[in-house]
N, C-alpha and C positions, 0 to 999 in steps of 0.2 A: 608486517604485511606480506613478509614472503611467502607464505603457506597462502595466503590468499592468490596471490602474482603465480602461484606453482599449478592451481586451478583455472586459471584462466580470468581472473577475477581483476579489475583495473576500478571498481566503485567502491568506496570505501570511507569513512569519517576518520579526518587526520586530526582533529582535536575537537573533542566533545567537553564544550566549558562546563555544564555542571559538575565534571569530574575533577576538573582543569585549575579548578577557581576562579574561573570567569561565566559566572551562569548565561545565559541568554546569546551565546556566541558559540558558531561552530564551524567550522573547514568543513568541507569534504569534496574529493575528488570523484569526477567522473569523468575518465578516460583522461584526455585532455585537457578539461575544465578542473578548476578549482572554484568552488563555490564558497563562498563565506557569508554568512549570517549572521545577521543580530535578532533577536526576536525581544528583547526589552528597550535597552537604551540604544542611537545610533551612537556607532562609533564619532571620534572627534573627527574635525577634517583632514587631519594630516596620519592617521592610525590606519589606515586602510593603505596608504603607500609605503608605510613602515613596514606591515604584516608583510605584504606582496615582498619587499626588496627581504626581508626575513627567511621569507619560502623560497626566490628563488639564487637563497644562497647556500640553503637545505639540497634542493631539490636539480640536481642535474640535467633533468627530461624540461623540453620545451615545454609550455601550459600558455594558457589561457585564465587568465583571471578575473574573479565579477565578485563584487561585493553587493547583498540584498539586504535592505532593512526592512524585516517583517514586524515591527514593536509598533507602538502607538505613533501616527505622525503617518504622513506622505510615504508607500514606498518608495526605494529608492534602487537604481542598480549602476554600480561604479566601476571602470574598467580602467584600464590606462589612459585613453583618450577622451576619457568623459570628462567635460570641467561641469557641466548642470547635471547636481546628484538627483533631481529628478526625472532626467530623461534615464531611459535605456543606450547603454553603449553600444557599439555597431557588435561587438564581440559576445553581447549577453544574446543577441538576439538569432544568433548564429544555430542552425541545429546541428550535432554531432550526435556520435555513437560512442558506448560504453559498453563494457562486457560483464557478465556476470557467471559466472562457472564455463565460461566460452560461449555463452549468449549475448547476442546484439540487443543493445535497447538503446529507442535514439533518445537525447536527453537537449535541453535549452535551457538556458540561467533563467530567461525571462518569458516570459508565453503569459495568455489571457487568465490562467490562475495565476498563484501563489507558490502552491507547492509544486517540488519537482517532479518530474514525470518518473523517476524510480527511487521508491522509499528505504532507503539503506537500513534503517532497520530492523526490514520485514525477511531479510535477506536470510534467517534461520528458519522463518516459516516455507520460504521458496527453498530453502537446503532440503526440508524434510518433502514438499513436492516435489520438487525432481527425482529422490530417491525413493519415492514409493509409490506415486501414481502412473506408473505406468500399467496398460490394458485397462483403467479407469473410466467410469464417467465419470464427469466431471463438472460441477457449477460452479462458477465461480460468481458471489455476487459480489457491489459495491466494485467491480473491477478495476474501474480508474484506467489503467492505460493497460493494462491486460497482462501485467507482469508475470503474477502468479498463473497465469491460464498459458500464459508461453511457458515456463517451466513444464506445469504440468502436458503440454504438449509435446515439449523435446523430451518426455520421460519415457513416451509412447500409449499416451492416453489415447483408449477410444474415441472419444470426443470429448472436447472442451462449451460449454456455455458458458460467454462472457456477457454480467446483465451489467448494463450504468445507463445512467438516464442523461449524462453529459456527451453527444455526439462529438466534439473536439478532441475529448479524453480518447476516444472509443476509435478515432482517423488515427491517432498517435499507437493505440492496441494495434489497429489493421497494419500498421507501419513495421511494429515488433516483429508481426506473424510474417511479414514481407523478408526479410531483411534473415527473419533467421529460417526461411525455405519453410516455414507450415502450408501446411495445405488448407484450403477453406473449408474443404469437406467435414472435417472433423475439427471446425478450430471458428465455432458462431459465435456470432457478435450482434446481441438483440440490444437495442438502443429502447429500453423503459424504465422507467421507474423500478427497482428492488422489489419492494412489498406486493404489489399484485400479482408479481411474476412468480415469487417465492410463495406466496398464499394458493394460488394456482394451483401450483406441482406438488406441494403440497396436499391437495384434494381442501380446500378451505377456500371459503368467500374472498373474493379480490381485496373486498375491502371497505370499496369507494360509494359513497353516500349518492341515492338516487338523485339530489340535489344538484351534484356539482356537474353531469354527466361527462362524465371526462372517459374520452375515447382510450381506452387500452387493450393493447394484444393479448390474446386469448391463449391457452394452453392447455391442454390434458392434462391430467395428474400425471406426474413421472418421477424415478428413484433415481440416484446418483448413488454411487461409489465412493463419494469424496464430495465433501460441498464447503466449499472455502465463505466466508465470513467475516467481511474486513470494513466494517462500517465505519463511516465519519462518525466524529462525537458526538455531533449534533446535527440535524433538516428536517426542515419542515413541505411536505407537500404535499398535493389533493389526496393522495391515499395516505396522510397520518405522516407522524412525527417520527425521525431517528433517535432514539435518548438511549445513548450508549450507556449514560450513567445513573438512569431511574426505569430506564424499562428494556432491558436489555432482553428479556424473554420475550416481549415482543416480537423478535425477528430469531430470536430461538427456534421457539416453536415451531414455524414454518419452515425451518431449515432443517430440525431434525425431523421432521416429518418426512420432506423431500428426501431423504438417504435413506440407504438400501438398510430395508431392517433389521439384519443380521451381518455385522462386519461393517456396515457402512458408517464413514467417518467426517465428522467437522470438523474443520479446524475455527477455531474462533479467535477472534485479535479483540483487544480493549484496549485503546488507548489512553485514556484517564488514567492520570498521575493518581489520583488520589481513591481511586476504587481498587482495594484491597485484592489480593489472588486467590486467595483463600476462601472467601466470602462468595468472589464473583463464582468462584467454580461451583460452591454451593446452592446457590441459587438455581445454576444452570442445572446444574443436576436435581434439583426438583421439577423444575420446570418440565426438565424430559421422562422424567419420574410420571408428572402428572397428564403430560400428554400421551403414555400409552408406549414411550420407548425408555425404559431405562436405563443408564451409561454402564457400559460392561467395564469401560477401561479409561483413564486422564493421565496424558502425558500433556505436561506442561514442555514449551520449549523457550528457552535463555535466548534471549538477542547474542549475538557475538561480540566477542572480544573489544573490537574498536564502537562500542556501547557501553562502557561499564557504567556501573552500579557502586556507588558506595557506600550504599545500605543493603543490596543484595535486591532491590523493589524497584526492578526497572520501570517506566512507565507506559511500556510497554507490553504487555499480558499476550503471550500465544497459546492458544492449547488444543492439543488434538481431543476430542471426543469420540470414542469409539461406542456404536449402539448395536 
């Protein structure tokens, strides 16, 4: 992790169990904090004080440590002082700061979602943002805590649009922009729903059925530079379904529409383990095919290092789109 440490970089996954031989279990630090997860079985009761007395006989630097069980069953989050693995420890609930390339992002073990507030990783899709959005517009949708649209902001992007429909996520984004000196002028944060928004600017119908008449913010058609694309697997709401893994040109379409027609780039994220990269990219490229933009150029980008692959098929998919 020293080439990461030599960048500024303090977030990072210290053991990724599907590589490890322990599926459903992973470390990873943020700043401070050490996070640990289960996402199938919990750990037994006494494995979580082992691990911790383990790392901190590894690990020289002070820390902070929280154990999360995200599998079937009760979550749970465990600290040193916790004896009820249901409650939250005074320590999980603590907000800090992490860095990433010498970017501030604040992070919590525990908060009203699940997942953490920065996705380690997506951390190669924000390597290739920072290094080439700068003077860009910029959309970012599905933003989540506005990770990638801070990147693309300290790159020197014209402006950033940051779309989520989760206000909490979207305090935690405004928090990013705070902390690492963005300006608001160039760095929006529209609190709606994706798909209307993207249909919009697009130049295409919102969407949404005269039936349900659900109030949403309006928009002119408008082009971006760069249009980021980081959907959850799956949601469902008044304006249609998320299905990363059965209709992913559904939210395609509207994305490459919205980018600048000559030179303008997606990046696109799939997260489905079991939707192929090959395949997917093939689809997308008909899809843009039949919408009227064709893909001039696909760079796929590899999650990093502390991500591996032991098939070489991460389950993770990023790829730039250039139309």
């Amino acid at each position: 992790m020293e080439n990461l440490r030599a960048e500024g970089t303090d977030a990072y996954r210290l053991f990724h169990g599907i590589s490890e031989g322990r599926p459903g279990l992973t470390i990873d630090r943020y700043g401070s904090l050490l996070l640990m997860q289960t996402f199938r079985e919990c750990l037994g009761p006494a494995e979580p004080d082992v691990i911790e007395t383990y790392l901190r006989e590894k690990i020289s630097e002070a820390f902070v440590f929280v154990y999360n069980h995200r599998g079937p069953g009760k979550p749970t989050a465990v600290g040193r002082s916790d004896d009820d693995r249901h409650r939250p420890s005074p320590e999980s609930l603590v907000e800090r700061t992490c860095r990433e390339f010498g970017l501030k992002y604040v992070i919590r073990a525990r908060h009203r979602g699940i997942d953490p507030w920065l996705f380690l990783d997506l951390r190669a899709g924000r390597r290739y943002i920072r290094q080439t959005a700068g003077g860009c517009r910029v959309l970012n949708l599905f933003s989540y805590t506005c990770t990638a649209g801070i990147c693309a902001a300290a790159a020197g992007a014209a402006e950033v649009w940051n779309v989520d429909f989760a206000l909490t996520s979207l305090k935690i984004g405004r928090k990013n922009a705070s902390i690492n000196h963005i300006r608001n002028d160039r760095f929006r944060i529209i609190e709606e729903d994706c798909l209307p928004v993207m249909r919009q600017l697009a130049g295409l119908p919102p969407g949404v059925r005269r039936s349900q008449r659900r109030k949403f913010q309006r928009f002119d058609p408008r082009q971006f530079d760069l249009v980021i694309l980081d959907p959850p697997s799956w949601s469902k709401g008044p304006f249609g379904a998320v299905d990363v893994a059965g209709d992913y040109q559904g939210l395609f379409k509207p994305a490459i529409l919205a980018a600048r027609p000559s030179g303008g780039r997606i990046i696109a994220t799939n997260h489905i383990p079991s939707v192929e990269l090959n395949s997917w990219v093939d689809a997308l490229k008909r899809c843009a095919a039949k919408a009227g933009r064709p893909i001039r150029s696909v760079k796929p980008i590899t999650p990093e290092g502390d991500f591996p692959s032991f098939d070489g098929h991460h389950p993770l998919k990023i790829v730039v789109f250039e139309v």
